[in-house]
GULUMNU-120774 format. One line per field, with one value per residue: residue number from 1; chain; z, y, x of N, C-alpha, C in turn. Coordinates in nm, 3 decimals. Atoms other than C-alpha are relative to their C-alpha. Layout:
<sites>
nr = (NUM ...)
kette = (A ...)
n_c3 = (Z ...)
n_c2 = (Y ...)
n_c1 = (X ...)
ca_c3 = (Z ...)
ca_c2 = (Y ...)
ca_c1 = (X ...)
c_c3 = (Z ...)
c_c2 = (Y ...)
c_c1 = (X ...)
</sites>
This chain:
<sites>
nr = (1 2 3 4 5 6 7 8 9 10 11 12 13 14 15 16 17 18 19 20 21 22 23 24 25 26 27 28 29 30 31 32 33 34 35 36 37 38 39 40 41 42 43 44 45 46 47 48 49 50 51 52 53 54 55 56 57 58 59 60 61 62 63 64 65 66 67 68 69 70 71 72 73 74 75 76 77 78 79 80 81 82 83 84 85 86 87 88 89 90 91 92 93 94 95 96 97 98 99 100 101 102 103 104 105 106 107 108 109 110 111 112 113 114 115 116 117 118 119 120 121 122 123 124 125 126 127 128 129 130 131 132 133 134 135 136 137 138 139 140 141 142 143 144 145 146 147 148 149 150 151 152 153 154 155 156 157 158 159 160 161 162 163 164 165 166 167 168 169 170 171 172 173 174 175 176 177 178 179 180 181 182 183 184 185 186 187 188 189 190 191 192 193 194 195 196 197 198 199 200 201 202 203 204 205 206 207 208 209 210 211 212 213 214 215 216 217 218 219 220 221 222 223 224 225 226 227 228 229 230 231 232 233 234 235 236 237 238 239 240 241 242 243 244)
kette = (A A A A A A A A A A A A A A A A A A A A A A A A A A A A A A A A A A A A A A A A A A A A A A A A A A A A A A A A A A A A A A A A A A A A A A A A A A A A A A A A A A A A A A A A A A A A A A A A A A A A A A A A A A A A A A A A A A A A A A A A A A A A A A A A A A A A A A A A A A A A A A A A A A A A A A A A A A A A A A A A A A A A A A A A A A A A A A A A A A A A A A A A A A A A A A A A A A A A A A A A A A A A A A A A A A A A A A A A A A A A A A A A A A A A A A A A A A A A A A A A A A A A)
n_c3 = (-0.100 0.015 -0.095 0.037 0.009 0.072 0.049 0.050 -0.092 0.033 0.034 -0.070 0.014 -0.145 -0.011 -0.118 0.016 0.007 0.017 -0.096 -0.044 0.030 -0.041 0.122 0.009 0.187 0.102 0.160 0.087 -0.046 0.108 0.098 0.042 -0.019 0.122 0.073 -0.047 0.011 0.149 0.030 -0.058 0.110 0.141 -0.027 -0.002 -0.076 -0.105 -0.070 -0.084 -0.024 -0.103 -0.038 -0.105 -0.059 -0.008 -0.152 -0.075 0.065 0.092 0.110 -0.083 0.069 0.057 -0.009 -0.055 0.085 0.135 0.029 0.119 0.039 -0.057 0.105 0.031 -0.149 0.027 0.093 -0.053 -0.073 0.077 0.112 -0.113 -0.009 0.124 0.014 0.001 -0.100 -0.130 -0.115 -0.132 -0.114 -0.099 -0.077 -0.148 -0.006 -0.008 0.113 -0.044 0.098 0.178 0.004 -0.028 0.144 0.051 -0.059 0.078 0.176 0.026 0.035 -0.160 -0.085 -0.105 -0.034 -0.126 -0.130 -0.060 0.127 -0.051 0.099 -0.061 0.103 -0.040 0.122 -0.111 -0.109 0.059 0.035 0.113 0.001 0.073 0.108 0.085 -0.056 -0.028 0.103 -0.026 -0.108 -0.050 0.037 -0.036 -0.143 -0.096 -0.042 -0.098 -0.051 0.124 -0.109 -0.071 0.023 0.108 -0.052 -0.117 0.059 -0.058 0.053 -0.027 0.032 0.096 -0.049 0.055 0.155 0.021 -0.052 0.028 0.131 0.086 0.075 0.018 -0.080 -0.037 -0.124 -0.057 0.132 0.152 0.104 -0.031 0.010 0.166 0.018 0.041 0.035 0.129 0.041 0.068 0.120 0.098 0.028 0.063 0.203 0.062 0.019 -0.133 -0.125 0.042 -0.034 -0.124 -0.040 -0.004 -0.128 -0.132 0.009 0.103 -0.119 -0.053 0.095 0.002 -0.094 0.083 0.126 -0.072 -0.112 0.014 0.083 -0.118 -0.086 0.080 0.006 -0.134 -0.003 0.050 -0.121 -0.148 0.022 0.030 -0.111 -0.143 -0.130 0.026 0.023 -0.116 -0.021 0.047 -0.068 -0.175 0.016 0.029 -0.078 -0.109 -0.101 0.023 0.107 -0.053 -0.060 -0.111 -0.121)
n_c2 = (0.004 0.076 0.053 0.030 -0.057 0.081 -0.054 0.141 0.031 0.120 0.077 0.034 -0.077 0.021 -0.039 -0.037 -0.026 -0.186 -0.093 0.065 -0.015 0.165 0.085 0.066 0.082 0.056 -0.016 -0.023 -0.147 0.028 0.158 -0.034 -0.061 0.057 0.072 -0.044 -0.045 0.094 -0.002 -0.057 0.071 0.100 -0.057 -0.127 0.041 -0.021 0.043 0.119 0.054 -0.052 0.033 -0.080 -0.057 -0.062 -0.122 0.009 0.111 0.176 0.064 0.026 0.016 0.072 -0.058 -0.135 0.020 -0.081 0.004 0.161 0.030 0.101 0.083 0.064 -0.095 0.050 0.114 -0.078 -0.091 0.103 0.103 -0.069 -0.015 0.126 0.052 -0.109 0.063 -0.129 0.071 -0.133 0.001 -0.054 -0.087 -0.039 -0.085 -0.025 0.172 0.015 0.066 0.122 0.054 -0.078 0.124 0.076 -0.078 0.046 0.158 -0.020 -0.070 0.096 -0.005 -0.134 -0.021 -0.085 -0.046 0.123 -0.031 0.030 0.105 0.062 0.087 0.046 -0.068 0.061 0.079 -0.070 -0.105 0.145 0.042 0.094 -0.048 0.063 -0.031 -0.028 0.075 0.057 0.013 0.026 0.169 0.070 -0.083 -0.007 0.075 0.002 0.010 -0.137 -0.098 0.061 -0.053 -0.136 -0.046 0.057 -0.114 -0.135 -0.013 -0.056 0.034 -0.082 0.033 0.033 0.137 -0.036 0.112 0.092 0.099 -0.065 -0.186 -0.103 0.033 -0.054 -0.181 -0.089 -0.113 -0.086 0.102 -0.026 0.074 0.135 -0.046 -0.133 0.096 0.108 -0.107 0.011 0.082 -0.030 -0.081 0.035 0.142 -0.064 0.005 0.183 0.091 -0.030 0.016 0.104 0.038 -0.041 0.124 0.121 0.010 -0.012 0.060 0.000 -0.097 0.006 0.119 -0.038 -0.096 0.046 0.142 -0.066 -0.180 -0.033 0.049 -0.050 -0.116 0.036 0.066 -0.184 -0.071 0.064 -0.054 -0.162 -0.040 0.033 -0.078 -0.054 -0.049 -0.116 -0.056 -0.048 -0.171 -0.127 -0.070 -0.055 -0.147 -0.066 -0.005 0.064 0.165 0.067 0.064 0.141 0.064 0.106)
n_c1 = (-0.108 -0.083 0.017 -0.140 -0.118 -0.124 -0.098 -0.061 -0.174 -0.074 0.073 0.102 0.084 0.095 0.127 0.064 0.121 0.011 0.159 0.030 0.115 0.074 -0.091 -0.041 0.081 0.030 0.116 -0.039 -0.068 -0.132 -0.029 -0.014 -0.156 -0.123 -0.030 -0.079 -0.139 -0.091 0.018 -0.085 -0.121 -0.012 -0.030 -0.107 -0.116 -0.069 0.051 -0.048 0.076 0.154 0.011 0.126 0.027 0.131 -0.034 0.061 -0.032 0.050 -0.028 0.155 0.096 0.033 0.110 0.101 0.157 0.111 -0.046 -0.056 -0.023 0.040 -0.090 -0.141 -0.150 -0.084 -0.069 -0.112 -0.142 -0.115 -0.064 -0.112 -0.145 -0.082 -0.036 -0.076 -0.139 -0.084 0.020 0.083 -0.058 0.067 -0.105 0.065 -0.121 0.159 0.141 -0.001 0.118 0.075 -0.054 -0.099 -0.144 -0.019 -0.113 -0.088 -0.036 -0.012 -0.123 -0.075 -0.026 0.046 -0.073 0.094 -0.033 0.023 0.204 0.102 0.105 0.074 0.115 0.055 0.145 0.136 0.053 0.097 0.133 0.145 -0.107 -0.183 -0.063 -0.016 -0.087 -0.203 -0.045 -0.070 -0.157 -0.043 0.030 -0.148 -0.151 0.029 0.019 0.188 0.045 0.050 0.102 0.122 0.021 0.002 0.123 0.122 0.040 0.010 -0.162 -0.090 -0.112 -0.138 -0.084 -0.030 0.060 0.035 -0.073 0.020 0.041 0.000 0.020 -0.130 -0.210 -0.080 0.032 -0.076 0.057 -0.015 0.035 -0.034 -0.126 0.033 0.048 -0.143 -0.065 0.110 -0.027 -0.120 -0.032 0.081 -0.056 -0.096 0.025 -0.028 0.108 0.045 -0.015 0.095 0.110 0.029 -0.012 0.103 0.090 0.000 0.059 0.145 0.076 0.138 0.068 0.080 0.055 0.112 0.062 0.062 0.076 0.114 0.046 0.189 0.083 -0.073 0.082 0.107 -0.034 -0.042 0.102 0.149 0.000 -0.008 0.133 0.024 0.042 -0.103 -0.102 0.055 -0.002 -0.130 -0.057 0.089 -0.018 -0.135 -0.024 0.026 -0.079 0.076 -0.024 0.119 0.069 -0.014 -0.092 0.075)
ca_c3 = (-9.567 -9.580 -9.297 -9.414 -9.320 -9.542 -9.530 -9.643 -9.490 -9.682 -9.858 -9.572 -9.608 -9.318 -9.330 -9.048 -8.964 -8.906 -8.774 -8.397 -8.323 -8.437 -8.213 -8.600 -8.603 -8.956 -9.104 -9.486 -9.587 -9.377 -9.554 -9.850 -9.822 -9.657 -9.959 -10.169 -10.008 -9.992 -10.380 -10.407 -10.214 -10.439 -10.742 -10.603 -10.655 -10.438 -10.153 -9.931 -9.675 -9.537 -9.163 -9.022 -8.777 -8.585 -8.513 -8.067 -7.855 -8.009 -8.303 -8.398 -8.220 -8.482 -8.647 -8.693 -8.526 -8.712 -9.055 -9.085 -9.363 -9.571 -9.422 -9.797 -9.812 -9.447 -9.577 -9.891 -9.694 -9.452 -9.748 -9.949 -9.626 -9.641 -10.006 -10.037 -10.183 -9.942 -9.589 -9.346 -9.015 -8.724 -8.503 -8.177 -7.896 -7.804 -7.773 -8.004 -7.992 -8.192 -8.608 -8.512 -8.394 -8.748 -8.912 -8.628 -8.771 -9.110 -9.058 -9.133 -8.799 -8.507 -8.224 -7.981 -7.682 -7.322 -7.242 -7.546 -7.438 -7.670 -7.613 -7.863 -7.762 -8.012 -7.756 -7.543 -7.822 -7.915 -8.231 -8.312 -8.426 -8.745 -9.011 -8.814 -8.735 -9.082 -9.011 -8.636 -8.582 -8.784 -8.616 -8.211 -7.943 -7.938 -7.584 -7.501 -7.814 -7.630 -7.346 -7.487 -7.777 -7.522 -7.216 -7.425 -7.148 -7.206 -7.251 -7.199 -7.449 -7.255 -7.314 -7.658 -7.710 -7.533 -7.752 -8.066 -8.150 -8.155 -8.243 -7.991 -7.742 -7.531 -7.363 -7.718 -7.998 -8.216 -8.076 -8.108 -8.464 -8.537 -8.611 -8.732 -9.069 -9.071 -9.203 -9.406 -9.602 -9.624 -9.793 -10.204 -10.330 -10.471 -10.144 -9.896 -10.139 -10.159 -9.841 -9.731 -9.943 -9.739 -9.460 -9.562 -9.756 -9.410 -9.348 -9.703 -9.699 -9.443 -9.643 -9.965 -9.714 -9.478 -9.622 -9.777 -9.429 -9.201 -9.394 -9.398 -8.987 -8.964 -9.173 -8.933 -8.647 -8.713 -8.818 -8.500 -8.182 -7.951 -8.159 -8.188 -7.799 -7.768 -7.976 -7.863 -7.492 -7.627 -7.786 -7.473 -7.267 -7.037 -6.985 -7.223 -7.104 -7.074 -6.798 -6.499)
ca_c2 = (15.869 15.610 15.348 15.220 15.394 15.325 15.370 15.197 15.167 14.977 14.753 14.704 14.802 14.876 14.886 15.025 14.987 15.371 15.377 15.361 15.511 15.204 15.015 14.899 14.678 14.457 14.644 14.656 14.929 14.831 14.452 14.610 14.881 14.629 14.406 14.649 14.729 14.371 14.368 14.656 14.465 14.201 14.371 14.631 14.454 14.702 14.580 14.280 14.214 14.321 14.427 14.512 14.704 14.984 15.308 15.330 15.098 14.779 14.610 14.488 14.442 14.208 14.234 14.588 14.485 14.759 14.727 14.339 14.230 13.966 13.615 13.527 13.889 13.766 13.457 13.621 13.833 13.603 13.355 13.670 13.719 13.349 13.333 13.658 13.565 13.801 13.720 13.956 14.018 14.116 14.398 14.448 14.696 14.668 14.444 14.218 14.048 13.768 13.819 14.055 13.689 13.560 13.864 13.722 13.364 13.455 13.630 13.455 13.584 13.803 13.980 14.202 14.403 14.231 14.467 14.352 14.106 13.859 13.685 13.479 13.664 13.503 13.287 13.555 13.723 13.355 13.281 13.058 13.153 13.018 13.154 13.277 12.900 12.850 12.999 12.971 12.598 12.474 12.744 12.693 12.448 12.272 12.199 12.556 12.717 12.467 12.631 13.010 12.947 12.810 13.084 13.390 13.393 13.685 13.585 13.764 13.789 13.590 13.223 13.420 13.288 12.983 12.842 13.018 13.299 13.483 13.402 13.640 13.964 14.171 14.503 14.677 14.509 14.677 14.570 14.203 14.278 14.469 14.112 13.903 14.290 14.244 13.922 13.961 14.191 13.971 13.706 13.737 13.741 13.396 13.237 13.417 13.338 12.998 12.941 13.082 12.824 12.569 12.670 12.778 12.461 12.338 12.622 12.665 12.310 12.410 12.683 12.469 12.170 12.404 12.774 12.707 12.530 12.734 13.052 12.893 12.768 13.212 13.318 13.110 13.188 13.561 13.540 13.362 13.474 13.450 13.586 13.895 13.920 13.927 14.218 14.399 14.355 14.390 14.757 14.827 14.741 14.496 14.093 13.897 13.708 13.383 13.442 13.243)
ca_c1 = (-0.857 -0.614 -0.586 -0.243 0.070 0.401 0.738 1.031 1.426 1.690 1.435 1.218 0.894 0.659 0.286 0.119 -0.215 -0.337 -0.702 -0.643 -0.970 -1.135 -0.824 -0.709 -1.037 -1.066 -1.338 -1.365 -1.194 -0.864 -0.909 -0.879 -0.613 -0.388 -0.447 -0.363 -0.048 0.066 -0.007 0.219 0.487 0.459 0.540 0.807 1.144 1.330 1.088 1.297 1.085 0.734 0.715 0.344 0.272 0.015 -0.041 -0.158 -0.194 -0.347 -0.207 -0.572 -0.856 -1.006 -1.308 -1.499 -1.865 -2.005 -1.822 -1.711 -1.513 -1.658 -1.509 -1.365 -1.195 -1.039 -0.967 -0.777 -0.593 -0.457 -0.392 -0.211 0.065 0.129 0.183 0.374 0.705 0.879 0.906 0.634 0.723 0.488 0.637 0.409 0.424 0.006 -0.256 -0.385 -0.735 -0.929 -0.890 -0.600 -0.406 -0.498 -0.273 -0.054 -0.028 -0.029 0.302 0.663 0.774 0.634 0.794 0.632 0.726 0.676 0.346 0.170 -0.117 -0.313 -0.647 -0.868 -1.198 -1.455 -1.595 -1.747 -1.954 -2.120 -1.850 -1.516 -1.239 -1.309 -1.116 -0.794 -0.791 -0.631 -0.279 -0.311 -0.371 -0.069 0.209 0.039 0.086 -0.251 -0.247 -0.227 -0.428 -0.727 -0.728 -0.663 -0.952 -1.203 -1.178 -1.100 -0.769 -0.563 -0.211 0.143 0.418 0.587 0.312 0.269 0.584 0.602 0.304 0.385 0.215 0.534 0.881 1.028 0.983 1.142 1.121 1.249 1.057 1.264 1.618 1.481 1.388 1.720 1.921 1.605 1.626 1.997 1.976 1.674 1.880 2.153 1.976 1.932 1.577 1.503 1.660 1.418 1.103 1.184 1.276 0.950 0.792 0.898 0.781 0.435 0.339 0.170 -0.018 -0.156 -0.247 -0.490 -0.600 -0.676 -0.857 -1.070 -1.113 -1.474 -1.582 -1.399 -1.588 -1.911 -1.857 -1.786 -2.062 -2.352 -2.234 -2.178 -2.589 -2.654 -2.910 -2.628 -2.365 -2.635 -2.659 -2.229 -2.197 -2.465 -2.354 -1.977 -2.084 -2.267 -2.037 -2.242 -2.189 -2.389 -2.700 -2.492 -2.256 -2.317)
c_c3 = (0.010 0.145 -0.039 -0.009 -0.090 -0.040 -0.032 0.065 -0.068 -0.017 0.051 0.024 0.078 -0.039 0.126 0.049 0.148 0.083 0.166 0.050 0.000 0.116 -0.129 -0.003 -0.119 -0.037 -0.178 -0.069 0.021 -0.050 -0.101 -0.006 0.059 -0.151 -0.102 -0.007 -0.034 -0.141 -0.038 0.038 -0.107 -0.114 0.024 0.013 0.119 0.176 0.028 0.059 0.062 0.195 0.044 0.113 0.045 0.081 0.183 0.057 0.008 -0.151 -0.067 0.119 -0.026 -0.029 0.012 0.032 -0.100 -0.160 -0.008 -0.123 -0.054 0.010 -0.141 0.016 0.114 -0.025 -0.094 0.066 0.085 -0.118 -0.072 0.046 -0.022 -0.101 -0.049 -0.027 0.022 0.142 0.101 0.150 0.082 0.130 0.088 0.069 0.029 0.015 -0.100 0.047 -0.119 -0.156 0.027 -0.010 -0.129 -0.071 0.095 -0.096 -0.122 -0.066 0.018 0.174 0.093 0.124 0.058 0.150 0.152 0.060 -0.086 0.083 -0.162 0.067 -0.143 0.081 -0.053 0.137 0.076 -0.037 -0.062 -0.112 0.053 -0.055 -0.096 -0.100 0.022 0.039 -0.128 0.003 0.152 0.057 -0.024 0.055 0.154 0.049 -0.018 0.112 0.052 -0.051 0.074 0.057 -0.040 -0.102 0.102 0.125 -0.053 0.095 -0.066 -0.008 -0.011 -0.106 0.027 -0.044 -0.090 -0.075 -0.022 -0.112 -0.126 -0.094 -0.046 0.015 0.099 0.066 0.064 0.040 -0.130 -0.112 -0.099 -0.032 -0.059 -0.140 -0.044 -0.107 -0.112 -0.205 -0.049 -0.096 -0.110 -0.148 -0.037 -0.088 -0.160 0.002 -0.008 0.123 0.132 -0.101 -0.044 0.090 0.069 -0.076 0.035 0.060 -0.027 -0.076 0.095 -0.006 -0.142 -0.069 0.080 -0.026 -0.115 0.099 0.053 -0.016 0.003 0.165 0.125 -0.061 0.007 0.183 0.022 -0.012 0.094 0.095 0.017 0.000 0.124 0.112 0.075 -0.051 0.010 0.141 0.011 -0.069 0.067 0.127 -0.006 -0.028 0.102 0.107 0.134 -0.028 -0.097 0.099 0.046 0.154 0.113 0.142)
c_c2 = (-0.141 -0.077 -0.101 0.099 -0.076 0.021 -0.094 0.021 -0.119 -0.142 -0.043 0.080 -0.022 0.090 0.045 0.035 0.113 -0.004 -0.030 0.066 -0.120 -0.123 -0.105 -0.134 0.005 0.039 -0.049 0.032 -0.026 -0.123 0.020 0.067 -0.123 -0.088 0.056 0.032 -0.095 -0.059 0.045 -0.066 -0.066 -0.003 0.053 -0.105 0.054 -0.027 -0.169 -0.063 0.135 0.031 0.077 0.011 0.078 0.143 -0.013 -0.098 -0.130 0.032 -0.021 -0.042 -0.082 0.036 0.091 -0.015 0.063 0.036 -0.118 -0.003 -0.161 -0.129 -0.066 0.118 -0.015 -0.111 0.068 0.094 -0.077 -0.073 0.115 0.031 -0.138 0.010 0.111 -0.084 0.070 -0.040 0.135 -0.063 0.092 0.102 0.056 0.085 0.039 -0.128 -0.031 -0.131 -0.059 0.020 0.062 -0.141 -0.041 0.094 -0.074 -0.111 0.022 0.044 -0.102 -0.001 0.143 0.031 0.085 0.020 -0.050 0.079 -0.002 -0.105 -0.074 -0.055 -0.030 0.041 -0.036 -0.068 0.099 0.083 -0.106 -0.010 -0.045 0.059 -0.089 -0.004 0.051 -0.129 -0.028 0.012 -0.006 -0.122 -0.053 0.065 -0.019 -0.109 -0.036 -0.050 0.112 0.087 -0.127 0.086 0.147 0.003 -0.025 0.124 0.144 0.069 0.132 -0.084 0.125 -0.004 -0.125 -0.176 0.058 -0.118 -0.123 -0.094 0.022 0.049 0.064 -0.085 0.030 0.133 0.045 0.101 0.098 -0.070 0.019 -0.039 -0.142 -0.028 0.009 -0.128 -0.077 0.121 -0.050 -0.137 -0.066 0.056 -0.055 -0.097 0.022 -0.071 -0.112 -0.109 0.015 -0.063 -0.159 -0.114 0.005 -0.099 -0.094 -0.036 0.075 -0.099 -0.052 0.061 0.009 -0.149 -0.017 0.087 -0.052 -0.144 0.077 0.127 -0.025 -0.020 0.096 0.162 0.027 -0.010 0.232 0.090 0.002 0.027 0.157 0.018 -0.010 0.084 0.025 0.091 0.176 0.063 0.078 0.095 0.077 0.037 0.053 0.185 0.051 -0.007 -0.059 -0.164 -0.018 -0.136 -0.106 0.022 -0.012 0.104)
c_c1 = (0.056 0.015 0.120 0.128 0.118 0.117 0.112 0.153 0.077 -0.038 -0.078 -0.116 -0.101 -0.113 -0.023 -0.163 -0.044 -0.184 0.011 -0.095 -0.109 0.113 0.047 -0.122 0.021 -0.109 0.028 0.095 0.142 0.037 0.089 0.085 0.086 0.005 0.062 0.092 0.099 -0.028 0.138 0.136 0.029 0.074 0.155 0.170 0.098 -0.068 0.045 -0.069 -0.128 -0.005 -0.154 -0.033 -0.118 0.042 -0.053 0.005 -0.043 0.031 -0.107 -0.044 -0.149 -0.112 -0.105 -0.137 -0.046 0.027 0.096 0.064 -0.089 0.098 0.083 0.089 0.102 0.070 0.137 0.056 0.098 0.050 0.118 0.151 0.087 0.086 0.059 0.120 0.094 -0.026 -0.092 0.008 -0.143 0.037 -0.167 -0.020 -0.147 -0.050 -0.045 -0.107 -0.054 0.082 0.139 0.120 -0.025 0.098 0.142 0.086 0.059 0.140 0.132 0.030 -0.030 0.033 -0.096 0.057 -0.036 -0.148 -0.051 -0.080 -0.095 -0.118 -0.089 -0.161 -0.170 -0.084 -0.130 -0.014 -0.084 0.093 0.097 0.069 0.062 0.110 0.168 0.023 0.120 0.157 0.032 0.022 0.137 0.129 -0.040 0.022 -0.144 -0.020 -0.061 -0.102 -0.140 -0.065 -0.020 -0.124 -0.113 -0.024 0.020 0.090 0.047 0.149 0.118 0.051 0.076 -0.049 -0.008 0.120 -0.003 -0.109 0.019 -0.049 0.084 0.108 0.099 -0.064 0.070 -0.050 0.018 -0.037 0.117 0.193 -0.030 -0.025 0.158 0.106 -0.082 0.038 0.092 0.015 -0.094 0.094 0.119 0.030 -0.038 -0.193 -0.098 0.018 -0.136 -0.156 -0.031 -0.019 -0.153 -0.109 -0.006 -0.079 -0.153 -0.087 -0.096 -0.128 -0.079 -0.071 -0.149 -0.099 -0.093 -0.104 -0.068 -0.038 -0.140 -0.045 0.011 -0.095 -0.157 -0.002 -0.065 -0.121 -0.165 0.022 -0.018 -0.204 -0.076 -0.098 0.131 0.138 -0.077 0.040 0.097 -0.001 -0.028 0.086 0.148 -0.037 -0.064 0.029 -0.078 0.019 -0.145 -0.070 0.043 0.040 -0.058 0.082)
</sites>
């Protein structure tokens, strides 16, 4: 069963991540079909631009507790959005928790409806948010990304904005979108894919300086006593021994 929806509209081609029983958590399996999707992108000439999306009411809900992806295939997937030579777009209209904001980052630009909520949640299961630091660090405010990585804060669309998580929201994601397509499609091939290397040489600079550490940082903590507790008390739905 497939955990990638896919359809396409006047060169725009929209993934959709399909498993909202899981709340689109990054297990394995969803690593991997999206990779293979944004493969297919890759290749497909009559594919313009990339927009990814979700099936219910969270966007992602970041990493599958009980079926993890391995933190390089996390790494390589975020790195494969950057380095897409097609521009991918983030279309919201849900919530969107820990690795889920690394798909965030990773994307050229992301919009999202005004009752969408974000929060960097790592924190309060005993982990960092290691590896989504790689495209989130260089596109965020770091006064505010501080504060939102350290209390596990929800935020609105609204500071989503504001520190730049997203690009833009409104009450109709898809209105707000609507202009952002139009001129996707207006732009010729080679222009959008070089353009886009521009603006991702940052961000993959960060990638080639801190993946291994940032992976390794992921991997120990994940093994961790306390990271054991937070799950646990996360899947059983009870605070974890720390809180005061």
């Amino acid at each position: 069963m497939t955990s990638i929806g896919r359809t396409r509209a006047r060169g725009i081609e929209t993934l959709s991540l399909d498993a909202a029983d899981t709340r689109n958590a990054l297990s394995a399996a969803l690593v991997g079909e999206l990779a293979d999707a944004l493969t297919d992108c890759a290749k497909d000439t009559g594919v313009r631009a990339v927009v990814l999306t979700h099936t219910g009411n969270t966007f992602c809900a970041g990493a599958d507790l009980r079926d993890p992806p391995l933190p390089d295939a996390l790494v390589a997937l975020l790195r494969q959005i950057v380095e897409l030579r097609k521009p991918v777009l983030a279309r919201v209209t849900g919530h969107v928790r820990a690795g889920g904001l690394g798909l965030l980052a990773a994307c050229d630009i992301a919009a999202a409806s005004t009752e969408s909520t974000f929060a960097f949640t790592e924190v309060r299961i005993g982990v960092a948010p290691a590896v989504i630091s790689l495209p989130v660090l260089p596109r965020t405010d770091p006064r505010a990304l501080a504060r939102y990585y350290l209390t596990g804060e929800r935020l609105d669309a609204a500071e989503a904005v504001r520190t730049g998580l997203l690009t833009a929201a409104g009450d109709d994601v898809d209105a707000v979108l609507q202009p952002v397509l139009d001129g996707l499609r207006r732009s010729s091939p080679q222009g959008l894919a070089e353009t886009k290397r521009l603006l991702t040489a940052r961000v993959l600079e960060a990638f080639d300086r801190d993946a291994a550490d940032l992976t390794a940082l992921s991997a120990r903590l994940f093994a961790s006593p306390q990271a054991r507790e937070g799950m646990t008390a996360f899947l059983e739905r009870r605070e974890p021994s720390w809180v005061l």
